[in-house]
N, C-alpha and C positions, 0 to 999 in steps of 0.2 A: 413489677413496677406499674400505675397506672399510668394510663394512655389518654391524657383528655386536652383538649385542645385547653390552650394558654389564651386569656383576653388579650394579656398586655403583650404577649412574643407574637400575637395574631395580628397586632398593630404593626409592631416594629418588624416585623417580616412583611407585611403590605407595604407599607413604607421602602425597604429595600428594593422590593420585586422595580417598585415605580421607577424608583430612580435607578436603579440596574437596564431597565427599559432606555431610559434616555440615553446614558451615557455608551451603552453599549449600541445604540441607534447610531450615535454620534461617530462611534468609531468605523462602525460597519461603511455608513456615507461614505467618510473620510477617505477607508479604501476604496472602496466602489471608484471615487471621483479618480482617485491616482492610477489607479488602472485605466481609465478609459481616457485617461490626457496623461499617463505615462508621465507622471512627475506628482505634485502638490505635495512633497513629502511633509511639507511642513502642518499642513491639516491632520497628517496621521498624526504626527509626533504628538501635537496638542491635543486631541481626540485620545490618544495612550496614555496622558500624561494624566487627563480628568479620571480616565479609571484606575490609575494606578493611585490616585488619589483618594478615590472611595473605596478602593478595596481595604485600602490603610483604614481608613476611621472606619467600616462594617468590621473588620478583624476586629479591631483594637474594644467593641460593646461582645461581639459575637466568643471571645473565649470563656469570656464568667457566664455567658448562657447555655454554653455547650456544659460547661460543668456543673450546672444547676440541673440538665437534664430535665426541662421544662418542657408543656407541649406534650399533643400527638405524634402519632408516628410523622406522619406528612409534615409538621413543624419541625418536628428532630432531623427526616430526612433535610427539610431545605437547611438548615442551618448547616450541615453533613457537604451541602453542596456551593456552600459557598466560595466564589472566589478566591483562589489563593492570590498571595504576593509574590509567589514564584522568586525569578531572581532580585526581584525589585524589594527582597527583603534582606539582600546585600548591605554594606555599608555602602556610601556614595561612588568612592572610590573603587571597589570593589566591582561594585556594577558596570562602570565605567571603563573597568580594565576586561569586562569578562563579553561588555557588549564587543568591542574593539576586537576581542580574541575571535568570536562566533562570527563577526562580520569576515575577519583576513581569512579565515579559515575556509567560510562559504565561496565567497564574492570571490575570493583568491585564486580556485580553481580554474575560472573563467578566465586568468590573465597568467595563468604561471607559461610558462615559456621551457619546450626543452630543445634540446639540439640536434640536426638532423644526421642520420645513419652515416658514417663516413663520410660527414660533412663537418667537422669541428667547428669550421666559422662559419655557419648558419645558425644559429639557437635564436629561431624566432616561431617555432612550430608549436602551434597551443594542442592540448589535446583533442579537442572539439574547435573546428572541424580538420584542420588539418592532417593530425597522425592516424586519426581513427578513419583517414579516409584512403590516408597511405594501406594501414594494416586491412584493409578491407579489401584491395588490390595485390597483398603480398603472398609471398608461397616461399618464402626463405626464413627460415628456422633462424637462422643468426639476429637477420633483422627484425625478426617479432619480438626475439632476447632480449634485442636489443629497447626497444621502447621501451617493456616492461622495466626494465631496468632505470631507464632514463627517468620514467616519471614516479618512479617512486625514489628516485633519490632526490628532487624537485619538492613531489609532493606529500611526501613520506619523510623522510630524513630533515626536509628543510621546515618540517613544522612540528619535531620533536618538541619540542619546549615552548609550546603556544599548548599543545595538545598538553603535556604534564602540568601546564598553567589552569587551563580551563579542568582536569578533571580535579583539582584540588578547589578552587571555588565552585564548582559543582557539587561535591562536599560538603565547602563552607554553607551552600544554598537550602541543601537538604538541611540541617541543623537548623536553618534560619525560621526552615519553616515548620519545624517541631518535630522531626524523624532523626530518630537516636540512630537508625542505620540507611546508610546513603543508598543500598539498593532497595529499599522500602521506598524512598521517594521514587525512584528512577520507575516503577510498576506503582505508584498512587492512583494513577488514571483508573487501573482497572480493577480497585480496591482490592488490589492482595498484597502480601507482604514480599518480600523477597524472594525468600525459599519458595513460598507458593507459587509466585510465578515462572521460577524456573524449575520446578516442579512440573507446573502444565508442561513447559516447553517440551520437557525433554521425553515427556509421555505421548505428544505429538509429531517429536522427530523420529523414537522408536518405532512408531504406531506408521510412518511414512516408509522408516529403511527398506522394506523389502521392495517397494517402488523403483524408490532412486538407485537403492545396488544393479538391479536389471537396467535400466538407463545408465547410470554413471561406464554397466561394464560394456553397453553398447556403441557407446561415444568414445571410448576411450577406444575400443576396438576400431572404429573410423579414424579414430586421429590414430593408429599405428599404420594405418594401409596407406595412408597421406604425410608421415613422417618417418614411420622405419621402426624396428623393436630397440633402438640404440637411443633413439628420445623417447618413446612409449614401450620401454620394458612393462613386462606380461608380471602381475599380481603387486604392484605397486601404485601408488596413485596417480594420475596420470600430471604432465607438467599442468599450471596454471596458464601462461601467457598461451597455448596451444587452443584449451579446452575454452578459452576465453570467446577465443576470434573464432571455433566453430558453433556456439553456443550462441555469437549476438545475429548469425545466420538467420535466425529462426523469428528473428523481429525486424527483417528485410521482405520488401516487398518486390518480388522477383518470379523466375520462372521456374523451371523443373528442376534445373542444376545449381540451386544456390543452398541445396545441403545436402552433405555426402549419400545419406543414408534413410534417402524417406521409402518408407514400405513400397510404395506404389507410384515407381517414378514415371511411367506413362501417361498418370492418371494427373498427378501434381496437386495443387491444390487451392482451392476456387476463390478466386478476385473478387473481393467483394467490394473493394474502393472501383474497379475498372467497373462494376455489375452497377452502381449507384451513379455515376456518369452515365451509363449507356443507356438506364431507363430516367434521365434525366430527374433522377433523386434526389443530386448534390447540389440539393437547394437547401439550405438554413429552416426556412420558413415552412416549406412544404415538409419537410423533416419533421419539423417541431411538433406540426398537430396529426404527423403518422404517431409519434411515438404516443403523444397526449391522447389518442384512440386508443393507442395499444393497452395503455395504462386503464382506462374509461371502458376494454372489454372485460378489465378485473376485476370489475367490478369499483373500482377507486373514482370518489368525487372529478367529473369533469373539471377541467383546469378554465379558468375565464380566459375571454379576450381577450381582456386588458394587458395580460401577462407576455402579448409576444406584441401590442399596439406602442407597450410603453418600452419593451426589450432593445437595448442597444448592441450593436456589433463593437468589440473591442480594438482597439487600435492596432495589435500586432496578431492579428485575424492569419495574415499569410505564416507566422512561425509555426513552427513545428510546438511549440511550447503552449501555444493559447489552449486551452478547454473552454466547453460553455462552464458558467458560473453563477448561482444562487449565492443573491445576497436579502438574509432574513431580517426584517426591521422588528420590534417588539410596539413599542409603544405605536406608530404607524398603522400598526397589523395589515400590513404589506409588504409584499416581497418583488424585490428586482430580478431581474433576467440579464445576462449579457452571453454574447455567444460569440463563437467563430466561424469562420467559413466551413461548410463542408465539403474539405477535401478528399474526406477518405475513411475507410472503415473506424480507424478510432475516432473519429470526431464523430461518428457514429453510435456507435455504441456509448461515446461521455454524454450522447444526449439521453441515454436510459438512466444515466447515473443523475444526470444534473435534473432531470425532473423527478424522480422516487424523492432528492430529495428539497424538491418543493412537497408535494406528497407528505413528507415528514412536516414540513413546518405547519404546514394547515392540520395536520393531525394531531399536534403536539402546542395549537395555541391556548389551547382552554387552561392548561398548564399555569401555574405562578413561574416567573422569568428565571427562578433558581433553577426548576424543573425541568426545562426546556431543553438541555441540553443531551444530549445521546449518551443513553446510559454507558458507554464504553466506547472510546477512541476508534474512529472510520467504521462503527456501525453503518452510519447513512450508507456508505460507499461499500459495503458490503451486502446491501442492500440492492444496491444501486446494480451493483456488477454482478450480482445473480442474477436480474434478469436482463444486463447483457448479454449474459453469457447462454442464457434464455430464446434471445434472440437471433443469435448466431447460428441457432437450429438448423440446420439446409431442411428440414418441415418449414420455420418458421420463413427463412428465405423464401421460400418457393411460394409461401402465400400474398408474400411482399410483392412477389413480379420479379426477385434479384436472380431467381436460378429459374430455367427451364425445369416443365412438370414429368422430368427423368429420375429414375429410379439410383442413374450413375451417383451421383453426392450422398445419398443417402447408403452408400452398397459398402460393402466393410473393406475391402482397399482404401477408398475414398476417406473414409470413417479413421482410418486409421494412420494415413498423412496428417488428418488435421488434429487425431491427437498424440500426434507426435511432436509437430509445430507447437502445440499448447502445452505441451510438456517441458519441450527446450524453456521456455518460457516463464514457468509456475515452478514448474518440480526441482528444478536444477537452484531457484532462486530462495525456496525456503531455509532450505540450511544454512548458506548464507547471510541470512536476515537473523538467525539463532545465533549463529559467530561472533557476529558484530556487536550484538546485545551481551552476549554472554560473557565476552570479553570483557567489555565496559564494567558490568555490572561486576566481571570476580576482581578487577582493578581497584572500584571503589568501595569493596570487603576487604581492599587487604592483601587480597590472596596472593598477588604479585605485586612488585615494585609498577609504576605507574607507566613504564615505556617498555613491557617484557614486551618484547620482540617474538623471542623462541615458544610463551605463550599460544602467542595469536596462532602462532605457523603449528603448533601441537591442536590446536582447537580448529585449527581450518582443515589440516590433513583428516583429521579425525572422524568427522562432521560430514566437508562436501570432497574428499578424495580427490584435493588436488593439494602441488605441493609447487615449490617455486623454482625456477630453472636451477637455481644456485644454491647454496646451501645458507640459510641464513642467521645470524646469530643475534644479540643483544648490541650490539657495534650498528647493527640498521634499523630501520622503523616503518612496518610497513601497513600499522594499520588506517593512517591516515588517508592513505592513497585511496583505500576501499569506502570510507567514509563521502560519498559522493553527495547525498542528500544534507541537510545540516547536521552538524555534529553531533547535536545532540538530540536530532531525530528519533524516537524509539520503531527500531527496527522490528520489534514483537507486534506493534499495531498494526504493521503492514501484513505481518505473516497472520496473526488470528484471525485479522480480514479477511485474506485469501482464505481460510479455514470454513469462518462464516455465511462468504462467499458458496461455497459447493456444499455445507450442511442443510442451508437453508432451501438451495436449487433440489436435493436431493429428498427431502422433506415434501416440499409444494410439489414434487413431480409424483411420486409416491400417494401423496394423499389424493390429488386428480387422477390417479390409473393412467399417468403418460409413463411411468416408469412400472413397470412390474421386473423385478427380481429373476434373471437367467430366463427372460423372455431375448429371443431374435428381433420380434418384429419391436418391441418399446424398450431398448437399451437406454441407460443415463443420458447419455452424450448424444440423442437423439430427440428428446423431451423439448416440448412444444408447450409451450405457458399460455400462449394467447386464448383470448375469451375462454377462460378458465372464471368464473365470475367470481366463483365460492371463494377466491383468494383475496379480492381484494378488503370485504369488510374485516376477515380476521386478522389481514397485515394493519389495516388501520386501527383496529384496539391494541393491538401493540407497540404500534408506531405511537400513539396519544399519551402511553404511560411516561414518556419522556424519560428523565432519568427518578422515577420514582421508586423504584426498586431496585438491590444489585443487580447485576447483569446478569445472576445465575437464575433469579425469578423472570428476569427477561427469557432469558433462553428457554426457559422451560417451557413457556407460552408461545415464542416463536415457534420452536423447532420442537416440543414435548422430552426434551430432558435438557437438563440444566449447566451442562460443561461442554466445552468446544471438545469434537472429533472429528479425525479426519476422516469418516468412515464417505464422506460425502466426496471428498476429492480422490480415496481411492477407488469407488465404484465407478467413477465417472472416466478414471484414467485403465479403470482393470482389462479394454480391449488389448490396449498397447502394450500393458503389460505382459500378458499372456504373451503377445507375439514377439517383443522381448527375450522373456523367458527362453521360447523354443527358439529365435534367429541368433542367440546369446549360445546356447548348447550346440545348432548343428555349425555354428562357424567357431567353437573351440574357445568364444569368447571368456574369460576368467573371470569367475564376480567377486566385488571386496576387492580387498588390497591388507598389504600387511605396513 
């Protein structure tokens, strides 16, 4: 087929870019303002409503162009990239019953109510914050039963038929928008088909199991010493509500004793929110242009002034919820800032994420506005959290001023509390994020009726090796309860993220000699990114191709081959494993489950 740019599609795709510029400006504000005065809902709406307006009339020219196959490559790809109509190519009503379904289901969470423990007439106890601060204080097996129980029958049970509502216009949505099979849309983002996508997954959860069996059989052997082999019998999966509440340990910020089983519980493991207070770091501002250095020794364009003169502090700055926040304007060709208080290590570390990807936008403006988008779902932020995760280094601490200039943080006790902690963390949650997807997606094939229950509980034993105190049958419903983010969240984007995340860390540390292969002294988990210069001009020719290419010529060029592997996150975790491995054999620990 020849390849030669089109006059007249060179017009009407200029034309689009411009006005995709504004209206997408328009929406961007819109949010921006309701965040920061917490309300104006009514500027989103109208600001959503103008694009869902032009995406209608660009669709309605752009289908007879896609089949004329007109244009160069770069013309076919934008056409390729053009806005969908998503649910909004519902009929009216349709929409309207499916928004209402996604909001009760989300929003709902926030306000469902269940009953306290041998309290019948008390049912005014939300999940957050109330139970999970009970369970956080408990050490009675009944009463942990017991919650579990209670909020899935709340929030599980009592949204069966919101949930069978919404996966059938989910369905109808896929169809709407020209995908003869529902799990084809449900993986569109990352241009693969169905099969293909669960394909990668399940090539990634293989490529993971020998990790998570050594952990899954390590945790589970704490929770028997803490519950008895009569709830944690030996070669079975371990219960859910037990492995829950010792697993959210690990995302507590506390002392030596707040998990059962850290390698080196003398040594514990290093305060970086208390470290950031004490050399008075947990400042916003002064924050901002440490990091904007950090970024400036990679070699990457210095960030202006302007960027933290014009930057607002967001209004719920004290929540635990706030993040800093980039918002990209197109026509403009300017970008806002807004940010939170720095309280503490994660507000920390979202400032490496929230500037990479300012970093992306200035690299990706030369782009037409079709273009501009990331060639695959939480790239940025995969991006972004490699070099978090970068600077979490106790190397890179220690040049910070946050650790004293000791050998102890860096010594492999030390080394292996904290990837231990990061493991409760990452490793335990990928499977997880596969369950959930994979569920959905064999629901809207067909594979099962649309509320199998015994399903979900065959696909989660299987997967993450846990199973639920009770015996559960098609009579309850429980994958709603797990659904925490929005319902129809894809949980695949967060896990290839995390993938991406330790490919690309593993990659950049590699190619600088901070990682050398069964070296002591330059372990993965030890790799120090700073004034690495060489890194930054090649992230930014990558960063600039926007979504110009699949994401497997992306990766090529990132990382020098073409498909996500875990090979990144298990070099990075293979200390703990090892130690694992032998603390699993000499205390009799069983791996797997039948």
């Amino acid at each position: 087929m020849l390849s030669v740019p089109d006059a007249n599609l060179a017009a009407w795709l200029s034309e689009v870019n411009q006005q995709l510029a504004i209206v997408y400006d328009r929406e961007q504000l819109a949010l921006m303002q309701s965040e920061l005065s917490v309300g104006n809902e009514l500027q989103v709406e109208l600001a959503n409503e103008a694009l869902v307006n032009y995406t209608k009339l660009v669709n309605s020219r752009a289908a007879k162009l896609k089949r004329l196959q007109l244009g160069d490559a770069l013309q076919r790809r934008q056409l390729q990239r053009l806005p969908q109509l998503g649910y909004e190519a519902l009929e009216q009503h349709e929409l309207a019953q499916l928004y209402a379904l996604t909001a009760n289901m989300s929003d709902g969470y926030k306000h469902l109510k269940m009953c306290a423990y041998e309290q019948p007439g008390n049912c005014s106890l939300r999940l957050v914050p109330e139970v999970l601060q009970l369970l956080g204080q408990c050490d009675n097996p009944q009463e942990i039963e017991y919650y579990w129980l209670e909020w899935r029958r709340v929030a599980g049970l009592g949204r069966r038929k919101q949930f069978l509502s919404f996966m059938q216009l989910y369905s109808k949505t896929a169809k709407a928008n020209g995908y003869a099979l529902a799990e084809d849309y449900w993986f569109h983002q990352l241009e693969l088909s169905g099969q293909q996508a669960l394909a990668l997954l399940e090539q990634l959860m293989a490529q993971l199991r020998p990790l998570f069996l050594q952990f899954h059989a390590h945790v589970r052997g704490a929770l028997r010493q803490l519950y008895g082999l009569q709830l944690v019998p030996r070669g079975r999966a371990y219960p859910q509500q037990l492995a829950e509440l010792y697993l959210a340990k690990a995302f507590r910020q506390a002392g030596t004793d707040w998990v059962l089983d850290l390698p080196a519980r003398a040594i514990g493991v290093f305060n970086i929110s208390a470290a950031l207070q004490r050399r008075g770091l947990a400042n916003t501002r002064r924050m901002f242009w440490n990091v904007a250095e950090y970024f400036r020794g990679l070699g990457l364009p210095q960030l202006q002034n302007s960027l933290w003169s014009h930057a607002q502090p967001l209004s719920q700055q004290d929540d635990d919820e706030c993040w800093h926040k980039v918002w990209t304007f197109h026509a403009a060709t300017s970008n806002n800032f807004t940010y939170c208080a720095l309280q503490d290590e994660q507000r920390f570390f979202n400032m490496f994420e929230a500037q990479l990807e300012l970093h992306y936008a200035h690299a990706v403006a030369r782009q037409p506005v079709l273009l501009r988008e990331e060639p695959l779902p939480h790239f940025k932020e995969a991006l972004g959290k490699c070099f978090a995760l970068a600077a979490s280094s106790p190397r890179y601490l220690r040049r910070l001023g946050l650790q004293q200039p000791s050998a102890l943080w860096s010594s492999l006790p030390a080394r292996l509390n904290r990837l231990y902690i990061q493991g409760l963390q990452i490793v335990f949650l990928l499977p997880v994020f596969y369950v959930l997807d994979r569920y959905r997606v064999e629901l809207l094939s067909g594979q099962h009726q649309a509320d199998a229950n015994e399903a979900f509980w065959r696909l989660t034993e299987l997967y993450t090796g846990a199973r639920a105190p009770i015996q559960r049958s098609n009579a309850q419903f429980d994958a709603p309860a797990k659904l925490l983010m929005e319902v129809d969240d894809q949980y695949t984007n967060h896990l290839l993220s995390t993938v991406l995340q330790f490919q690309l860390y593993k990659h950049l540390c590699s190619a600088t000699g901070q990682y050398i292969k069964d070296s002591t002294d330059k372990p993965l988990d030890l790799c120090d990114l700073s004034d690495q210069r060489a890194i930054g001009p090649a992230l930014y020719q990558v960063m600039a191709l926007g979504s110009t290419l699949h994401y497997r010529e992306i990766l090529q060029q990132l990382v020098g081959h073409s498909e996500y592997r875990m090979d990144g996150l298990l070099t990075y975790f293979r200390p703990i494993q090892d130690w694992l491995t032998l603390q699993n054999r000499q205390n009799g620990f069983e791996v797997g489950w039948t």
